[in-house]
Backbone as ProteinMPNN parsed JSONL, in Angstrom:
{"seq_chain_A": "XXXXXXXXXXXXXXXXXXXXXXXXXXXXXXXXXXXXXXXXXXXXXXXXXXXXXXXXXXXXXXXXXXXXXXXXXXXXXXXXXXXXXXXXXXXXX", "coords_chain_A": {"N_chain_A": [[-46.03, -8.979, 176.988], [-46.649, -10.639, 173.873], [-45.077, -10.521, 171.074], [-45.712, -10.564, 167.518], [-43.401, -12.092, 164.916], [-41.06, -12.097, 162.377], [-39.402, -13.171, 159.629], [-36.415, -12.019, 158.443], [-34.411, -10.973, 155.899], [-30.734, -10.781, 154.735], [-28.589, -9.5, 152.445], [-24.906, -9.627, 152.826], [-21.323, -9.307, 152.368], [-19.616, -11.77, 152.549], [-17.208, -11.673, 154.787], [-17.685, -9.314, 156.106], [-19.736, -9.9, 157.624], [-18.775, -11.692, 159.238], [-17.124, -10.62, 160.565], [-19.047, -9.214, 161.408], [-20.488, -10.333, 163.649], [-18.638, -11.219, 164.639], [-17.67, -9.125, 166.376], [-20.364, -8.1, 167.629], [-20.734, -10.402, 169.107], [-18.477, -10.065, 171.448], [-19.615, -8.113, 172.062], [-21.992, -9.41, 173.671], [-23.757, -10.145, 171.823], [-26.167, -11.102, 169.565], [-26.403, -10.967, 165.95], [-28.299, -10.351, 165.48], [-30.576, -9.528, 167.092], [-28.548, -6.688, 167.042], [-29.588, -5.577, 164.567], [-31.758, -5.815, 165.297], [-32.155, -3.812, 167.56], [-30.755, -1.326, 166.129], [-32.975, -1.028, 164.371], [-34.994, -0.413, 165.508], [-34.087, 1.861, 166.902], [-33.656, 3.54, 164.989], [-36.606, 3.945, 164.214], [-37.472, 5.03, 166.465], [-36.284, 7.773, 166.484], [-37.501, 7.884, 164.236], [-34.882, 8.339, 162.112], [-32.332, 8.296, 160.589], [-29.594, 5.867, 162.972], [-27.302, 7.44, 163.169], [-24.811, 9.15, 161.773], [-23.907, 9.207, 158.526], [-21.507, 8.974, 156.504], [-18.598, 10.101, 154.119], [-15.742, 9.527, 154.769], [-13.257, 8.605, 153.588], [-12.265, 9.13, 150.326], [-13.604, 7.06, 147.843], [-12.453, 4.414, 145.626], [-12.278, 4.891, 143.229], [-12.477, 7.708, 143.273], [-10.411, 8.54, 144.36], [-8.441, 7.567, 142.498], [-9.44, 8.991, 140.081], [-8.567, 11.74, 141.315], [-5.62, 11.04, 141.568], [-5.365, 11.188, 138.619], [-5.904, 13.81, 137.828], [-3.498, 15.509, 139.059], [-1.977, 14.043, 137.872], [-2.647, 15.669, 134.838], [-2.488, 18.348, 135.332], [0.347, 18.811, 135.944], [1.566, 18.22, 133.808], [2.886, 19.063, 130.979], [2.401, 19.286, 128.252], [-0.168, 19.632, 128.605], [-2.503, 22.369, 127.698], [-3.407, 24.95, 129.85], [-6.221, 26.759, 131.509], [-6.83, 30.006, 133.064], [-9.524, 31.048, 133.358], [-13.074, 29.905, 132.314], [-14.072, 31.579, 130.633], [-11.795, 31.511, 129.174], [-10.958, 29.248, 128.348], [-13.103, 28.271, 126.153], [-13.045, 30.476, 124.61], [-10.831, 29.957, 123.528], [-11.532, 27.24, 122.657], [-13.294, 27.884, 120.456], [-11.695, 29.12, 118.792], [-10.222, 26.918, 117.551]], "CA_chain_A": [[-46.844, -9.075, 175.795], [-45.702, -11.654, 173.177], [-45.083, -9.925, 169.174], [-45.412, -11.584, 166.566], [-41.754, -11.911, 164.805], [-40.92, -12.389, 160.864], [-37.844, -13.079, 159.031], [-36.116, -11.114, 157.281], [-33.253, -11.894, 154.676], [-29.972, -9.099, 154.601], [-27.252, -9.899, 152.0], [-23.411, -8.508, 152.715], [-20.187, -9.577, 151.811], [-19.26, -12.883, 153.89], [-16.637, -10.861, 155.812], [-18.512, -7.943, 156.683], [-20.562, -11.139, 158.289], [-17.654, -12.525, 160.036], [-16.518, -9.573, 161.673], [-19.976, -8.311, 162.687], [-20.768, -11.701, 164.613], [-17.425, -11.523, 165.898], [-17.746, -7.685, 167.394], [-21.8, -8.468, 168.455], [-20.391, -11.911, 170.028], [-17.938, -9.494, 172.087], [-20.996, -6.898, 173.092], [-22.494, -10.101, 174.148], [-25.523, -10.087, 171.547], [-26.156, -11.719, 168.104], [-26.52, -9.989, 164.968], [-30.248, -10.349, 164.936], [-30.086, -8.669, 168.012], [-27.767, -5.811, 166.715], [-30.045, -5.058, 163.513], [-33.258, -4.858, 165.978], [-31.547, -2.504, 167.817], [-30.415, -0.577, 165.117], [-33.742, -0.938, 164.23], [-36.04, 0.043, 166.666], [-33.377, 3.025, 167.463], [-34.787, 4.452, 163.601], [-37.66, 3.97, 164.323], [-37.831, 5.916, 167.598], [-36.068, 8.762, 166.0], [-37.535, 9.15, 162.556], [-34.113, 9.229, 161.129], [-30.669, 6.89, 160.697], [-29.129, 6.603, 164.214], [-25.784, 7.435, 162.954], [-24.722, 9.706, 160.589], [-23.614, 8.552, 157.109], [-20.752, 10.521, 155.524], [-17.445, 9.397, 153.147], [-14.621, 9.762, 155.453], [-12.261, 8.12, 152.378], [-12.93, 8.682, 149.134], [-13.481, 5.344, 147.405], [-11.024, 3.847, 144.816], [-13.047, 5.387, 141.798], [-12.302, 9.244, 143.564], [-8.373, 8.989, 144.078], [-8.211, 7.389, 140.856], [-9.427, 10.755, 139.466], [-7.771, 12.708, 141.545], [-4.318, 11.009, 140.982], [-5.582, 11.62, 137.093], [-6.05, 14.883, 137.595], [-2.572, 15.856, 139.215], [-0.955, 14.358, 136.621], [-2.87, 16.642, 133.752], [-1.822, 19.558, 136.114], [1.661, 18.296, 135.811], [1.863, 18.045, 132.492], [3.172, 20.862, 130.877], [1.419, 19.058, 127.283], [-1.777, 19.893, 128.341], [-2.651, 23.734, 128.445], [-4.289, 25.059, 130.844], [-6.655, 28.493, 131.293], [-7.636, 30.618, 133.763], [-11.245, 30.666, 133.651], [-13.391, 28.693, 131.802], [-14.058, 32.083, 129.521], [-10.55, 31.574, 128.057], [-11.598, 27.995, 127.434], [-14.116, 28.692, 125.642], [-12.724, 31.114, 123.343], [-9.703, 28.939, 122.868], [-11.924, 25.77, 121.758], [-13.822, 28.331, 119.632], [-10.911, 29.244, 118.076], [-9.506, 26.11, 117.14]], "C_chain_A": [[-46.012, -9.693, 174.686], [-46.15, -10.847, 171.414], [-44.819, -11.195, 168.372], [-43.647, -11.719, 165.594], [-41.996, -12.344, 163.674], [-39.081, -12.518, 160.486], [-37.406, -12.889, 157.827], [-34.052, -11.432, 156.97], [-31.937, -10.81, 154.376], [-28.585, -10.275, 153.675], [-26.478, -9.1, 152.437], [-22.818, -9.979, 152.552], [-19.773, -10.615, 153.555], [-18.076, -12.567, 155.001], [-16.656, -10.032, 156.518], [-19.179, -9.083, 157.891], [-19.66, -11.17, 159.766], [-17.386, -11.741, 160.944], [-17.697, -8.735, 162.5], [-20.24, -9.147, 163.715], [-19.93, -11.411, 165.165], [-17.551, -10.446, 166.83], [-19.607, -8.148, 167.963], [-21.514, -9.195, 169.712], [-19.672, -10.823, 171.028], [-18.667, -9.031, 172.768], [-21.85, -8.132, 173.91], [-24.239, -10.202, 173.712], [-25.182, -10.861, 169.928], [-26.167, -10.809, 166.804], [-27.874, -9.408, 164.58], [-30.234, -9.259, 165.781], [-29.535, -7.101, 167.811], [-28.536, -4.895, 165.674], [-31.564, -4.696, 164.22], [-33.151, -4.184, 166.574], [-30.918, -0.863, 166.793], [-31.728, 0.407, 164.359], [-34.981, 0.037, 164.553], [-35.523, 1.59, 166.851], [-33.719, 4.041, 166.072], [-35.631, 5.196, 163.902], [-38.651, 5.264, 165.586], [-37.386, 7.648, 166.855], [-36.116, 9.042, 164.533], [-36.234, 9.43, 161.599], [-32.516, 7.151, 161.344], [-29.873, 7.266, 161.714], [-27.813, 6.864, 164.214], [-25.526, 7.924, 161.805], [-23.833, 9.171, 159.715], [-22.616, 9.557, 156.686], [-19.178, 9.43, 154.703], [-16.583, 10.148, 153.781], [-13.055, 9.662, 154.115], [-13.09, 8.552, 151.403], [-12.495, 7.455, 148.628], [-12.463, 5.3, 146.167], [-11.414, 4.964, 143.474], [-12.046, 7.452, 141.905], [-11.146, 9.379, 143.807], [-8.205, 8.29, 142.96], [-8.39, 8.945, 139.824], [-9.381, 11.627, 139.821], [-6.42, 12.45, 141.337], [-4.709, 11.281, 139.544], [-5.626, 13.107, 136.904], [-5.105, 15.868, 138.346], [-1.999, 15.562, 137.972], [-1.746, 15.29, 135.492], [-2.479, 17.736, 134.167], [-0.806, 19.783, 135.985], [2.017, 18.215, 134.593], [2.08, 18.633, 131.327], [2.84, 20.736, 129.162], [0.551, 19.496, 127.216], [-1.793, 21.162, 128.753], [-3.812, 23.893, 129.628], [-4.927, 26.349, 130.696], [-7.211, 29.262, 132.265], [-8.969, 31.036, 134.1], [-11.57, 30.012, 132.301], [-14.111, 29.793, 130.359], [-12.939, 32.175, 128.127], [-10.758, 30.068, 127.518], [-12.254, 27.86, 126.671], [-13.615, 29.384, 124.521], [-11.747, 29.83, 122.787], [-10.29, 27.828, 121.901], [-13.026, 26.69, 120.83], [-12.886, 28.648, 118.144], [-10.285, 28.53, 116.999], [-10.163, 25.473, 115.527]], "O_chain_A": [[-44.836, -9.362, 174.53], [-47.244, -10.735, 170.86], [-44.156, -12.228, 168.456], [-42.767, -11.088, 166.18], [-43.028, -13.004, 163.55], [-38.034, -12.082, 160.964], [-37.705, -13.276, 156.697], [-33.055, -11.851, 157.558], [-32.282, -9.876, 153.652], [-27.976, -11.279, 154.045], [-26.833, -7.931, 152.592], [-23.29, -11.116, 152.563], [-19.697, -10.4, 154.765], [-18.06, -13.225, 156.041], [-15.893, -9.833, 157.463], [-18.947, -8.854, 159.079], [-19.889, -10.785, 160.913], [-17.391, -12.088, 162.126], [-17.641, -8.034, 163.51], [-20.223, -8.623, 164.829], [-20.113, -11.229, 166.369], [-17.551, -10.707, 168.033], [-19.597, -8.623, 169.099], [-21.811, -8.913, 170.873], [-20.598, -10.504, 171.775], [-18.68, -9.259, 173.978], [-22.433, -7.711, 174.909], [-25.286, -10.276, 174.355], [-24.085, -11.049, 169.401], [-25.77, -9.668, 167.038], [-28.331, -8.539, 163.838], [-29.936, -8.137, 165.371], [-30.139, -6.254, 168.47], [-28.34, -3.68, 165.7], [-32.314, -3.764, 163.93], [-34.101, -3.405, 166.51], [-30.826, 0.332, 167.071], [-31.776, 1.578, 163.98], [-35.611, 0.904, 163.948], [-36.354, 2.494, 166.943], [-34.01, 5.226, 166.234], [-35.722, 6.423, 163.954], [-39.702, 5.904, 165.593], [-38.227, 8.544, 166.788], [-35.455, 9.786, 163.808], [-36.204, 10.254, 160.685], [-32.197, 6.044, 161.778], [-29.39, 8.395, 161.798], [-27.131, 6.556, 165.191], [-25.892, 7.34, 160.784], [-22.867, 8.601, 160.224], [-22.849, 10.757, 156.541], [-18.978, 8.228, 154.877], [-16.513, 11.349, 153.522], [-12.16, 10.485, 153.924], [-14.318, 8.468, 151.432], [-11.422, 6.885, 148.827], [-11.751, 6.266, 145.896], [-10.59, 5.725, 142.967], [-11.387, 8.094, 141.087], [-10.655, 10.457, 143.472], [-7.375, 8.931, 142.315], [-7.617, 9.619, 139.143], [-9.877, 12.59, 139.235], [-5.77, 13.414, 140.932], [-3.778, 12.019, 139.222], [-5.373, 13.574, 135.793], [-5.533, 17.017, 138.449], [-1.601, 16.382, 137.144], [-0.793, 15.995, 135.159], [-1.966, 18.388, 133.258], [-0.553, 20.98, 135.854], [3.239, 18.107, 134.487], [1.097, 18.625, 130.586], [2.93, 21.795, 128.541], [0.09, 19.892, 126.146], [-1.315, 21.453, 129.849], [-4.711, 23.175, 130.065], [-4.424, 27.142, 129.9], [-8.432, 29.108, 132.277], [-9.309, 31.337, 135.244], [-10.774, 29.666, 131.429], [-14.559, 29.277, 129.335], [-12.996, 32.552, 126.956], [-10.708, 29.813, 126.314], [-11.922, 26.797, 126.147], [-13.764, 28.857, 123.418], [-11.953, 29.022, 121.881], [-9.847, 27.511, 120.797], [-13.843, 25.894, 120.367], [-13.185, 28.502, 116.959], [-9.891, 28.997, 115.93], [-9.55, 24.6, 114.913]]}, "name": "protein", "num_of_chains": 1, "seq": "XXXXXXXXXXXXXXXXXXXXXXXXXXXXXXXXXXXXXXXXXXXXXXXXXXXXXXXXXXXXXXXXXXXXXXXXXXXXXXXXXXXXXXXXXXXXX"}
């Protein structure tokens, strides 16, 4: 039975490109190929066939965690045991 077929338009980053062609080309399939599989495999299960999660945090999240050793470190900035002594303290001031 012959489907009808449409085309559809996916921006990424021209290296993301490069390297998926190149790993597809390996599996011995195209990219079109790869995304109707991907596709279809949704579709069957109602859901994303591969779970999603942040293995790294991104540049933004060790940026403010190295920021937030050094204030730890920093024997300038007080610090308070709960956030009721904070509280008074910046009431205080």
């Amino acid at each position: 039975m012959w489907m009808s077929t449409t085309t559809v338009s996916i921006r990424m980053d021209t290296q993301i490109k490069q390297e998926a062609d190149r790993l597809f080309n390996e599996m011995g399939m195209s990219l079109t190929t790869a995304f109707n599989i991907f596709v279809r495999q949704a579709l069957r299960d109602q859901a994303m066939p591969f779970s999603i999660q942040l293995k790294q945090p991104n540049r933004e999240t060790i940026a403010a965690m190295l920021e937030a050793e050094r204030i730890a470190r920093d024997e300038k900035v007080l610090g308070y045991e709960t956030a009721h002594d904070a509280i008074a303290a910046a009431l205080n001031e």
